[in-house]
Legacy VTK file of the C-alpha trace (Angstrom):
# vtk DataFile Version 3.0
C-alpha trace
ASCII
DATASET POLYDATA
POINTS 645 float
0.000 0.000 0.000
1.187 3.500 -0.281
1.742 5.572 2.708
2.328 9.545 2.796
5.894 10.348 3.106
6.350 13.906 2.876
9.714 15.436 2.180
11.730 18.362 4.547
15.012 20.324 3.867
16.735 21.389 6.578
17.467 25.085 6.485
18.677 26.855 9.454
22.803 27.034 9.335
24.857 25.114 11.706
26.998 27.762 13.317
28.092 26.391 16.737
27.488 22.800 16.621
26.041 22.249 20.299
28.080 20.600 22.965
25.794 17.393 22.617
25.850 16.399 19.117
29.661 16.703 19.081
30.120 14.236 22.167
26.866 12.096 20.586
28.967 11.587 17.272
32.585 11.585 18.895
30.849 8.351 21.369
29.805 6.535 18.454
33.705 6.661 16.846
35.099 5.518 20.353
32.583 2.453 20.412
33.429 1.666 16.723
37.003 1.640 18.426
36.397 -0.393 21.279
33.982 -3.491 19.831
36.611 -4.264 17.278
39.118 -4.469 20.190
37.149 -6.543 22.077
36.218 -9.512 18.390
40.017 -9.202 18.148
40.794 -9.566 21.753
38.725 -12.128 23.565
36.946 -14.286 20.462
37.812 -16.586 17.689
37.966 -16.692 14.110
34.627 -17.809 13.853
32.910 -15.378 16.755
33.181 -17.615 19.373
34.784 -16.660 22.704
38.178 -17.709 23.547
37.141 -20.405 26.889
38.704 -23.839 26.952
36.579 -24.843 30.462
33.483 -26.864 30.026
30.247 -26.346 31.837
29.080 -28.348 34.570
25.719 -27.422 35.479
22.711 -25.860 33.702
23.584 -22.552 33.899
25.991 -20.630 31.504
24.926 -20.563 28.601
23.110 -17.057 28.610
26.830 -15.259 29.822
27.991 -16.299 26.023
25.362 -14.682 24.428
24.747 -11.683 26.787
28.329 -10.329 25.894
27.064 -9.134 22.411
23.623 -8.352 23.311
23.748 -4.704 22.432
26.416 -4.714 19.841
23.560 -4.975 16.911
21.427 -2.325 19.059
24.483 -0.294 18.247
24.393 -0.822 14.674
20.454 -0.310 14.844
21.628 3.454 16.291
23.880 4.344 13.330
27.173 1.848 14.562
29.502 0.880 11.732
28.329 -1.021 8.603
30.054 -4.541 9.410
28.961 -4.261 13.187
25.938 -6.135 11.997
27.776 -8.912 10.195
30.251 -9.351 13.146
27.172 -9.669 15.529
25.784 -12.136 13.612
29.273 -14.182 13.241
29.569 -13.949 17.087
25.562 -15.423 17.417
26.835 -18.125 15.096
30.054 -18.798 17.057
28.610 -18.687 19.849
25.883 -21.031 19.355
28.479 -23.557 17.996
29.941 -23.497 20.932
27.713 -24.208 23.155
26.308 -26.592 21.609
29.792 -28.586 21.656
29.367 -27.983 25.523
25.936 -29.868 25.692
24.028 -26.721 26.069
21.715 -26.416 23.550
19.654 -28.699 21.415
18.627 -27.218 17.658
20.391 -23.961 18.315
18.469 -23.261 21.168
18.295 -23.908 25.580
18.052 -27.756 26.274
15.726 -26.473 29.123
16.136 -23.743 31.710
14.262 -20.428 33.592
13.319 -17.541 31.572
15.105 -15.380 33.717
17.928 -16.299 31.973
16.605 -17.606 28.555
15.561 -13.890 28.571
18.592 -12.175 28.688
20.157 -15.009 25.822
17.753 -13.427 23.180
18.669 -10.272 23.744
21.172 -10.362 20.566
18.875 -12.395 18.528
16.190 -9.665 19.420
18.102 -6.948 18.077
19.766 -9.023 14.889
15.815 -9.765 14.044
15.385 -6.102 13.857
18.225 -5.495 12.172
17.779 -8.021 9.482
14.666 -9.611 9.498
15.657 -11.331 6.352
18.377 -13.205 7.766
16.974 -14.334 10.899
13.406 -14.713 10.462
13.565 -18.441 10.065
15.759 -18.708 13.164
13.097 -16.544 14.998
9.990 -18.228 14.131
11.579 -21.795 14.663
11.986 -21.111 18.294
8.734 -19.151 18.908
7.003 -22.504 17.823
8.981 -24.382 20.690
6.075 -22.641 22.934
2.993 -21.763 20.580
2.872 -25.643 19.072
1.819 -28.004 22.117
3.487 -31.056 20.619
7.137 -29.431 21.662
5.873 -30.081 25.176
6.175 -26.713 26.467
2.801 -25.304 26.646
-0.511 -26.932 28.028
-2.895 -25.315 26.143
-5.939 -26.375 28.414
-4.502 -24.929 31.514
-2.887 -22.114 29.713
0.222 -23.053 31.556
4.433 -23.027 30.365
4.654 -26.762 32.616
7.852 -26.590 34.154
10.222 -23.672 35.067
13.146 -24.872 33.255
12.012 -25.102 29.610
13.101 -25.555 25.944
14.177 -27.363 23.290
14.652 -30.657 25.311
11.706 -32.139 26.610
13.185 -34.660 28.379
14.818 -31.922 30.734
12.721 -31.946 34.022
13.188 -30.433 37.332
15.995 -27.869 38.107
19.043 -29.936 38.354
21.029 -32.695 36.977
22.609 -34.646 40.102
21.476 -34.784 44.003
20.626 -31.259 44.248
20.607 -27.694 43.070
24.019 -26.228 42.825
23.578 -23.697 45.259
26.800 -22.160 46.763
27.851 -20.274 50.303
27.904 -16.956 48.885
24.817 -17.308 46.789
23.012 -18.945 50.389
24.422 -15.540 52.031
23.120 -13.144 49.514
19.527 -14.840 48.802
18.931 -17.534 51.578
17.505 -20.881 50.604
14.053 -21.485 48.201
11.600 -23.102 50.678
12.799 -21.682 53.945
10.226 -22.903 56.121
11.007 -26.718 55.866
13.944 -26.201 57.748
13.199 -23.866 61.001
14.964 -21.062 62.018
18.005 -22.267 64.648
18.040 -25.628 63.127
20.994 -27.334 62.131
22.313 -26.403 58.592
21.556 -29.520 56.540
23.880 -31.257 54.103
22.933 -29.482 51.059
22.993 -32.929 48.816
20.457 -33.938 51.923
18.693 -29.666 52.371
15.721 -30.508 51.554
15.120 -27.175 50.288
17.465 -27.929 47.298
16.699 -31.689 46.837
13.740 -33.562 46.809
11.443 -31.280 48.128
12.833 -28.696 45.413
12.376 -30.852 42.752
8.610 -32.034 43.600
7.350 -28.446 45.215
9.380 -26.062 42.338
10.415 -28.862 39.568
7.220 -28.508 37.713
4.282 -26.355 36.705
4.804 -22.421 35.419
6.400 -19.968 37.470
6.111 -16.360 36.566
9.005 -15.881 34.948
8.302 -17.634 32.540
6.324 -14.734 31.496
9.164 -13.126 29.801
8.446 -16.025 26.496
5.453 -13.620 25.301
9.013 -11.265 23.781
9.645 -14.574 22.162
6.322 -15.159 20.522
5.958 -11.265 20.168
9.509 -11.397 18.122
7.478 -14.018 15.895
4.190 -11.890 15.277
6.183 -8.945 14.348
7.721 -10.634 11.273
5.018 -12.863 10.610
1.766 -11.060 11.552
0.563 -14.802 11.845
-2.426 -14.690 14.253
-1.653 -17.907 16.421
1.028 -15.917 17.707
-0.872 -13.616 18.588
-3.286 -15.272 20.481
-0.726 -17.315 22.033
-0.055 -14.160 23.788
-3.214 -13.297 24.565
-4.424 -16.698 26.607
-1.104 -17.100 28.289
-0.966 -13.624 29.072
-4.597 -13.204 30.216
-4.488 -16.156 32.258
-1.456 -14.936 34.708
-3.448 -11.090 34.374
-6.551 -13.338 35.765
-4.402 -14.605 38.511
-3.251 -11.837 39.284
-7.075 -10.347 39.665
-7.798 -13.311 42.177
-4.874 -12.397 44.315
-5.434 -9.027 44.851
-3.983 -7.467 41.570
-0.687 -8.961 42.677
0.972 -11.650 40.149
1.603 -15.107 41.926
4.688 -16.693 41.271
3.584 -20.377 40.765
1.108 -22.498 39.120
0.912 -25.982 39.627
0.647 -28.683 36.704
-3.194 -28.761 37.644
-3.491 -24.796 37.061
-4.212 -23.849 40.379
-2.130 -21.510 41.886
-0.155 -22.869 44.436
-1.172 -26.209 44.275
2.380 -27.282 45.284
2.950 -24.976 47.792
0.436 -25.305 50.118
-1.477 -22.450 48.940
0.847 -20.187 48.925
1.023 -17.256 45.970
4.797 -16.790 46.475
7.211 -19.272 46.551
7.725 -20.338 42.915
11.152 -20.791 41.238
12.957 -17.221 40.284
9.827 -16.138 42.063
8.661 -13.578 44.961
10.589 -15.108 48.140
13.654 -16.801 46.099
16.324 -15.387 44.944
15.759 -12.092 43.655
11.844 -11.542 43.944
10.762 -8.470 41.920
13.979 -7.748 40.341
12.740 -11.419 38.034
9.236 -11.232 38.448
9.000 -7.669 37.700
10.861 -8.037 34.545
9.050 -10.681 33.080
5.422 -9.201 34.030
6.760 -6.356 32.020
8.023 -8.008 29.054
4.627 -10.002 29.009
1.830 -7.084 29.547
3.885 -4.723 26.932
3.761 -7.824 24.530
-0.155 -8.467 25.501
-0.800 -4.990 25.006
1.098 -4.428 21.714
-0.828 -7.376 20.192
-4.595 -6.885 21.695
-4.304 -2.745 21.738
-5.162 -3.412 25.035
-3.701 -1.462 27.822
-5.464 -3.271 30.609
-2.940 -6.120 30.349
-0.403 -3.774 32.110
-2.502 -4.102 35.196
-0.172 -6.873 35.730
2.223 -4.773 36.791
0.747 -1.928 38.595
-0.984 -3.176 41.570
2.547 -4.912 42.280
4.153 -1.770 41.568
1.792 0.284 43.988
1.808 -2.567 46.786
5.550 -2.589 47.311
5.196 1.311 46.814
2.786 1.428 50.386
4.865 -1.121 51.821
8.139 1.062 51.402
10.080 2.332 54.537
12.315 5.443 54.576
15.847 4.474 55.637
19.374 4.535 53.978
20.278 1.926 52.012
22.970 0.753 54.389
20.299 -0.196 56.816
18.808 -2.144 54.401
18.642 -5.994 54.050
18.783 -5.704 50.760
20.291 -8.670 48.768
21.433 -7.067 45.942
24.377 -4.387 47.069
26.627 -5.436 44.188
24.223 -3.621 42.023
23.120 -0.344 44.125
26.017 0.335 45.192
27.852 1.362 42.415
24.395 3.377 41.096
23.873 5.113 43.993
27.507 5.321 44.766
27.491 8.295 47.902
24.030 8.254 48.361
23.683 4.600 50.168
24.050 6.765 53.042
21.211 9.063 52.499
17.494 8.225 53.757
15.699 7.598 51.104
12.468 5.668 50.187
13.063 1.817 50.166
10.850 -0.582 49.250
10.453 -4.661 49.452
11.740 -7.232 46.614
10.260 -10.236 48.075
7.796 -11.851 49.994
7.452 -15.346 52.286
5.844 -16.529 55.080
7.496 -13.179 57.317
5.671 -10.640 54.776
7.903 -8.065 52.471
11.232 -8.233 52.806
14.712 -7.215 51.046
14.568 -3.600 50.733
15.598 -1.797 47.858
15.182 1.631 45.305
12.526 1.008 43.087
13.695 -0.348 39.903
12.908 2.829 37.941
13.234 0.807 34.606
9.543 -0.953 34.982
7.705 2.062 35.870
9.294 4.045 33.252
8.872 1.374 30.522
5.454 1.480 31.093
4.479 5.134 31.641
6.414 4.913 28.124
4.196 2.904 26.852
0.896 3.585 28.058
1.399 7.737 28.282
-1.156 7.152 31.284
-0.705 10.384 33.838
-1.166 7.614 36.747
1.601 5.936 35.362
3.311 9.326 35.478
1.872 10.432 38.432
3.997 7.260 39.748
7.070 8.537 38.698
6.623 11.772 39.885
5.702 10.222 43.439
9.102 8.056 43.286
11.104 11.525 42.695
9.843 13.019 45.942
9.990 9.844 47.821
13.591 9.681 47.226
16.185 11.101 49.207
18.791 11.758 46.744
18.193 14.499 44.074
17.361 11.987 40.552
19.433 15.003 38.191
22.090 13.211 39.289
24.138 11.846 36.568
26.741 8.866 37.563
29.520 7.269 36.152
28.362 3.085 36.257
27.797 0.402 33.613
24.883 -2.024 35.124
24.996 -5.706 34.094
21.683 -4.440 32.296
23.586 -1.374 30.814
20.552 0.944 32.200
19.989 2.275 35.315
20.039 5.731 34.521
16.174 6.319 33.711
16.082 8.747 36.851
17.910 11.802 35.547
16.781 10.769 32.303
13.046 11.092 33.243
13.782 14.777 35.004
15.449 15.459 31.418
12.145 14.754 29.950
10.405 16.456 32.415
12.365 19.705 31.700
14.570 20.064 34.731
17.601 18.423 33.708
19.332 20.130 30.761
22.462 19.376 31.182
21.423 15.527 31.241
22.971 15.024 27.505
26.252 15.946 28.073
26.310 14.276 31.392
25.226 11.091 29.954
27.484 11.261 27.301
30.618 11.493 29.380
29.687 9.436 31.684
29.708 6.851 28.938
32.549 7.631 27.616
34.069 7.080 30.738
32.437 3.761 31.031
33.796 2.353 27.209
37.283 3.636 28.258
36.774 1.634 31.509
35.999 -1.466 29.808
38.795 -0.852 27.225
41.302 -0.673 30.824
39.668 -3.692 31.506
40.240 -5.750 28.320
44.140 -4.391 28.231
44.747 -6.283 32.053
42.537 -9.131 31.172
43.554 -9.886 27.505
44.869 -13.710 27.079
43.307 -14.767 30.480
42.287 -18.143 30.602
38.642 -18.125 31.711
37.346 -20.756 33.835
33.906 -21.422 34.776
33.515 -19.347 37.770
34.982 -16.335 35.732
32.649 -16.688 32.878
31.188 -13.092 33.730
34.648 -11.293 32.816
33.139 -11.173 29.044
30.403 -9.213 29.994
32.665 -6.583 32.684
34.886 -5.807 29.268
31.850 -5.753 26.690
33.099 -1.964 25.864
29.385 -0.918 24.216
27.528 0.814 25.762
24.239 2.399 24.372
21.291 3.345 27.019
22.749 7.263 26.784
22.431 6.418 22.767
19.086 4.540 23.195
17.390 7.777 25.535
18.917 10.958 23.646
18.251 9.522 20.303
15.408 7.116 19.871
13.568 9.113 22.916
13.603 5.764 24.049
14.314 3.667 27.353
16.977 1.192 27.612
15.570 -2.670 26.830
13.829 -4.621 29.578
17.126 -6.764 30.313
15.503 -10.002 30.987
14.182 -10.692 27.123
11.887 -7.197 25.874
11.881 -6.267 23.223
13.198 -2.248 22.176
10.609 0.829 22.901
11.449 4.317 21.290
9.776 7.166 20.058
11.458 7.177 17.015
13.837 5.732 15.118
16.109 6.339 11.476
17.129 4.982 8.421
20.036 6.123 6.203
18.153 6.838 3.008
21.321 6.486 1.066
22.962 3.564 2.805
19.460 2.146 2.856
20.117 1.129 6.393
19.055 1.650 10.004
20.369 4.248 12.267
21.725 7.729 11.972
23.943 8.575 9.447
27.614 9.533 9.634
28.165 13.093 10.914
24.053 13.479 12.087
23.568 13.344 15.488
19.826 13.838 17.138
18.079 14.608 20.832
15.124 14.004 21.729
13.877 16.260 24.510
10.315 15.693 24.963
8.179 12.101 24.409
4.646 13.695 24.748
3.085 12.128 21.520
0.989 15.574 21.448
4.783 17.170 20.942
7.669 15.116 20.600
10.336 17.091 19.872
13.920 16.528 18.330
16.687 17.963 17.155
18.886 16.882 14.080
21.932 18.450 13.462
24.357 17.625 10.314
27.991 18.083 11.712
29.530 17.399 8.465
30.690 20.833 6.887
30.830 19.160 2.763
28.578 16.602 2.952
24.639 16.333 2.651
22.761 13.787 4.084
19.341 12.395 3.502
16.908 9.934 6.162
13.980 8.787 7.197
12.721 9.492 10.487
10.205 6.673 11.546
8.041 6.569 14.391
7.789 3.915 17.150
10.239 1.282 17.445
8.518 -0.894 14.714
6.686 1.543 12.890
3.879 1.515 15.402
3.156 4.964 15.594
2.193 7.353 13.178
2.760 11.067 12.724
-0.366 12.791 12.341
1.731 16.339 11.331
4.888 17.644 11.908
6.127 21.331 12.880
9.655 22.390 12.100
11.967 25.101 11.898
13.135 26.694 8.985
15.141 29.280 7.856
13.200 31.786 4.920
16.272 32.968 3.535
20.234 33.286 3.298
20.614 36.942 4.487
22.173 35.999 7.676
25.656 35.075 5.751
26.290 38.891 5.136
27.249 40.908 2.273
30.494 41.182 0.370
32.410 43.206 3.184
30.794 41.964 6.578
33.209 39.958 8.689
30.699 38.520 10.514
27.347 36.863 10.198
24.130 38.130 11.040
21.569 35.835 13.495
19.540 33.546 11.368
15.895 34.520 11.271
14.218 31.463 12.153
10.024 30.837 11.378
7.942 27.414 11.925
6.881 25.831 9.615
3.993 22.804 9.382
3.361 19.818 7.397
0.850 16.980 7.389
2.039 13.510 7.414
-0.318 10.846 7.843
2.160 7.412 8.216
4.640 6.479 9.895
7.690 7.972 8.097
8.710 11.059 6.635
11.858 12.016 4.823
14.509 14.459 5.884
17.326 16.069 3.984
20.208 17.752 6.052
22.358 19.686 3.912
25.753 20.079 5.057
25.861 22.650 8.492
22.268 22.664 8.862
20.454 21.833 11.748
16.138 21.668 12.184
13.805 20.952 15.118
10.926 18.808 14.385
7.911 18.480 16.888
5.811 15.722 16.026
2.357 14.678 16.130
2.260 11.528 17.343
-0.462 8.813 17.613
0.245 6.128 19.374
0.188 2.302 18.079
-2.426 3.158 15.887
-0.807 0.735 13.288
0.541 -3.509 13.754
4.028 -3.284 14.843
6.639 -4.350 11.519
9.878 -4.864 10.680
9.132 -3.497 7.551
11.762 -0.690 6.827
10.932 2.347 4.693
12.599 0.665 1.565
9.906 -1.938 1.595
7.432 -2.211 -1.116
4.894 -3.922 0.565
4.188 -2.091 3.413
1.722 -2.970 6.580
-1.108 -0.792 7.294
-2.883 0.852 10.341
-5.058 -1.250 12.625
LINES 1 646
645 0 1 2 3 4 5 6 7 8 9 10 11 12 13 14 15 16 17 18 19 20 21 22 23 24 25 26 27 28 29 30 31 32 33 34 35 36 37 38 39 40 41 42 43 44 45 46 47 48 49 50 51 52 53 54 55 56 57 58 59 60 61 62 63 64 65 66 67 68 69 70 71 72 73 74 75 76 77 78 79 80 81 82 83 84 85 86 87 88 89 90 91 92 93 94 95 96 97 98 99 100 101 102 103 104 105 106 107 108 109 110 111 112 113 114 115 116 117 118 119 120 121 122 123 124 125 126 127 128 129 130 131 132 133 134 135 136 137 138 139 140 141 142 143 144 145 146 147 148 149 150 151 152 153 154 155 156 157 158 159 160 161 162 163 164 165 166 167 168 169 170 171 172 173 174 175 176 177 178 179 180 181 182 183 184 185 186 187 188 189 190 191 192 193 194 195 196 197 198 199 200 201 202 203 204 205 206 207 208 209 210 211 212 213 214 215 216 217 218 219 220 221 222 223 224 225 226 227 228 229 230 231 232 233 234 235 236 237 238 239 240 241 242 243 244 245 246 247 248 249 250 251 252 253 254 255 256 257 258 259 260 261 262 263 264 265 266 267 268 269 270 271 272 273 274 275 276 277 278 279 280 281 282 283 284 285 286 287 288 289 290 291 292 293 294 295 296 297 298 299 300 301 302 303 304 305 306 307 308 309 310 311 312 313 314 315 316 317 318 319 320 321 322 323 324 325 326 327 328 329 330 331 332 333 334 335 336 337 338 339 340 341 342 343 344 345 346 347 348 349 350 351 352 353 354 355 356 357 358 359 360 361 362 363 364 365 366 367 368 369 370 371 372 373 374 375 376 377 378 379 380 381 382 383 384 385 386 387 388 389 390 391 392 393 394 395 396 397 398 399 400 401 402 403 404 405 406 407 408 409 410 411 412 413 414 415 416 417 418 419 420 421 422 423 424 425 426 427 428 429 430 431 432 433 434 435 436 437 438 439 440 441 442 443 444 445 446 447 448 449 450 451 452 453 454 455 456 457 458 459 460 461 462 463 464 465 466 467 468 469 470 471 472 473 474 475 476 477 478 479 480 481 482 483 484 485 486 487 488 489 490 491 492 493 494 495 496 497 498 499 500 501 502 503 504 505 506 507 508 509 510 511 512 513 514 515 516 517 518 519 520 521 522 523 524 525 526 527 528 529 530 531 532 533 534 535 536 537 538 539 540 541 542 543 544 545 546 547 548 549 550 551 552 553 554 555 556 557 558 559 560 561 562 563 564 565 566 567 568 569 570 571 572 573 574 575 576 577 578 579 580 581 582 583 584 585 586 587 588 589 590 591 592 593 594 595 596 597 598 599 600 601 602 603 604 605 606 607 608 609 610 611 612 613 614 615 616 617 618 619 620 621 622 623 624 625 626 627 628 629 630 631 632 633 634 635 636 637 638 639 640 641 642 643 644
């Protein structure tokens, strides 16, 4: 079909290129830089990683493939041509190798929690966007795994994943090969035990091949049924429906969606964690709501669940149109939000200090408002800063002002002042959505250039990091080096440019505003010398800037909006200079100020082209409605294009 595509020259002159676009465009040559130092560093000649250890228990196999996660995300935001070759060479050598260490069956997890599983399809995520083409068949292969009973995944019936550690190996049951789950002292001292009521408090410390907390009773009470994290496969299936638009997908999503969302209406608007092979919640727990594997009371409570309710109601509610599926996520979000306590984060028993304290860094002192992770038989527990990713994802998302409202709420709560711009590189690479939101909200304008060097600082970090650890012979217990070097970095990229926050980590799939296309290189992502910021998301007026840096060169894109080409803009405003008077006459030695007038255009889809002639720079405040069309990886070059809804 034809879609309306209307056609903008920038006009006003580029006289003092703004402090912003020059670090934007000077961070994208330092990360072209540093992932070529890293392939030629720490991988083979056919991607894989340089390790020589095996793997000895179920668990590894997503700190291969988390390494490159973001690389293509990079070369979705304007990185280097071959970036997306490389990425897909490192998938490929990747998988090969795991496979060779008995980790996969078909290319894909034997069998294991989707807390993990998530944060393995990160990279094939982004090389599905990327090239669609390519991967597709990869894609839609292991989508089926889950929508197509016979794999022995799904119980369609019951509407129920049936065991927590899933895949492409049905004969994988339970959650460990051998007597017992491999659970060690520091990982006991951090999280406690799963089940902690079977052995009283002030008992003797069982044998752990005889705890029954990580043996039998593990494997009978946790081995089997669906567990909430398993949630996070709806990005899987979603993945699928984008490139296929094939409806089993989804209403895959739909009835496995809708039956945790009615769960979670029976227990108060809360999401259980567990759902026995019969479909009753808590069947094998004694009743209990909480208590499932990667669930509410073990290990990391909403830091897994949260995730993969997110991942789930934004796929729900991309498919149906229907924003009632993220109502499983806000009654969660607002209980732990009234069960908060004020108190610094050194009073805290939280279990996770490895991550705030580097992202709060001299705050942990400060009283500030806490609020529970978890929940067992003692009530909330684990105290911790919200998670500002979830909340912001999905005031994103909806543009609800209750879901603002909560973020606003969060911001006064807190006793640390959320401008504040730090130096850290989360195993997630996010974290920053505080100062990010007060950018948006207009009270942060320094917030690019404080991004920007702060990651800068964090890819020449990971480059000191790679120059001590090069040649190191990784064993097993070391496996997360790879990820502590990865030198990319892109959530400042992600939330300056595509307006956009930084993935869910534990398998979403990308949000943003807008996106770009190189209309020459017929590519995504910005191109060379054009650097953008977007400064407001309101779909009423999202505005960005685009400035051409190059002083010879012209270049010429397409600005698309939504992530997929969900959106589309209903009219665009932008600014224009009327004429070239402000160059001077013959004998001025100066320039004069440009004049600058608005100008307005209707659009009408989801794309619209803009030329940047060399030194030029334009505003553009868009029009936005939102997810009024199926989400596509259909790129602007297409011919046969998908419609509205």
């Amino acid at each position: 079909m034809t879609i309306p595509r209307p056609d903008i020259t920038a006009s006003v002159p580029l006289l003092e290129p703004p402090g912003w676009a020059l670090a934007e465009r000077a961070l994208f040559d330092l990360l072209d830089h540093a992932w070529r130092r890293f392939a030629r560093d720490f991988t083979g000649p056919d991607g894989r990683l340089t390790y020589r250890d095996t793997l000895t228990s179920r668990d590894g196999a997503d700190d291969f493939y988390e390494v490159f996660f973001n690389w293509p995300q990079l070369y979705l935001l304007g990185g280097a041509d071959d970036l997306l070759a490389e990425s897909g060479r490192h998938w490929e050598g990747v998988t090969a190798q795991l496979t060779e260490l008995g980790m996969l069956t078909g290319e894909y997890e034997r069998g294991y929690d989707w807390f993990h599983q998530g944060e393995s399809l990160l990279l094939l995520y982004f090389l599905t966007m990327a090239d669609p083409a390519r991967w597709a068949g990869r894609a839609v292969r292991f989508a089926e795994l889950y929508v197509d009973p016979a794999h022995g995944n799904y119980d369609p019936v019951r509407r129920i994943i049936r065991r927590p550690h899933n895949g492409s190996d049905p004969d994988r049951a339970g959650l460990f090969d051998g007597t017992h789950y491999p659970w060690l002292d520091r990982e006991a001292g951090s999280y406690g035990f799963p089940l902690d009521w079977l052995v009283p408090d002030g008992a003797p410390e069982p044998d752990r091949a005889r705890d029954p907390r990580l043996a039998g009773e593990m494997t009978a009470r946790m081995g089997a049924g669906d567990t909430a994290v398993n949630l996070a496969a709806a990005g899987l299936v979603l993945n699928a429906w984008i490139l296929t638009g094939d409806p089993r997908y989804r209403d895959w999503i739909e009835q496995y969606v809708g039956a945790w969302r009615e769960r979670a209406a029976a227990n108060g608007g809360i999401v259980p964690d567990n759902v026995g092979p019969d479909g009753t919640v808590g069947s094998l727990l004694d009743g209990r709501w909480y208590g499932g594997h990667y669930g509410w009371s073990w290990p990391h409570g909403w830091y897994s669940v949260g995730s993969a309710a997110a991942v789930a109601a934004l796929a729900a509610g991309a498919v149906a149109g229907d924003d009632g599926y993220l109502d499983l996520l806000r009654p969660a979000l607002d209980a732990m939000i009234e069960n908060g306590n004020v108190m610094a984060f050194t009073e805290s028993d939280s279990s996770l200090p490895s991550k705030w304290c580097p992202q709060l860094a001299e705050a942990i002192a400060v009283p500030t408002m806490l609020v529970p992770f978890r929940h067992s038989d003692r009530g909330w527990f684990d105290y911790n800063p919200m998670l500002a990713a979830i909340p912001m994802a999905l005031w994103h998302h909806s543009n609800n002002p209750d879901d603002r409202r909560r973020l606003d709420e969060l911001r006064k709560a807190a006793g640390y002042d959320w401008r504040t711009v730090r130096s850290f590189r989360s195993k997630e690479e996010a974290g920053h959505e505080e100062p990010w939101f007060t950018f948006l909200a207009g009270d942060n304008p320094d917030f690019p250039e404080k991004i920007l060097a702060a990651a800068q600082a964090q890819v020449r970090h990971r480059l000191a990091r790679m120059r001590v650890y090069h040649g190191a012979d990784v064993a097993e217990a070391d496996i997360h080096l790879w990820q502590q070097c990865n030198p990319v970095v892109t959530e400042a990229l992600v939330q300056l440019t595509w307006g956009g926050p930084q993935v869910i980590y534990n398998g979403g799939l990308q949000q943003a505003r807008i996106r770009y296309y190189d209309a020459v290189r017929r590519r995504p992502g910005l191109p060379a010398s054009v650097a953008a910021l977007v400064s407001s998301i309101d779909p009423a007026a999202t505005v960005v800037d685009l400035v051409n840096l190059d002083p010879e060169q012209d270049r010429t894109m397409t600005v698309q909006a939504g992530a997929f080409a969900e959106h589309a803009i209903e009219a665009v405003r932008y600014t224009a200079c009327p004429d070239r008077s402000w160059i001077g006459g013959l004998y001025d030695y100066g320039h004069r100020e440009p004049t600058v007038i608005e100008q307005h255009v209707q659009v009408g889809g989801p794309w619209l082209t803009l030329r940047l002639p060399a030194s030029t720079r334009i505003r553009l405040t868009l029009t936005l409605a939102l997810r009024t069309r199926n989400p596509s990886y259909a790129t602007p070059f297409d011919e046969d294009l998908p419609g509205s809804r």
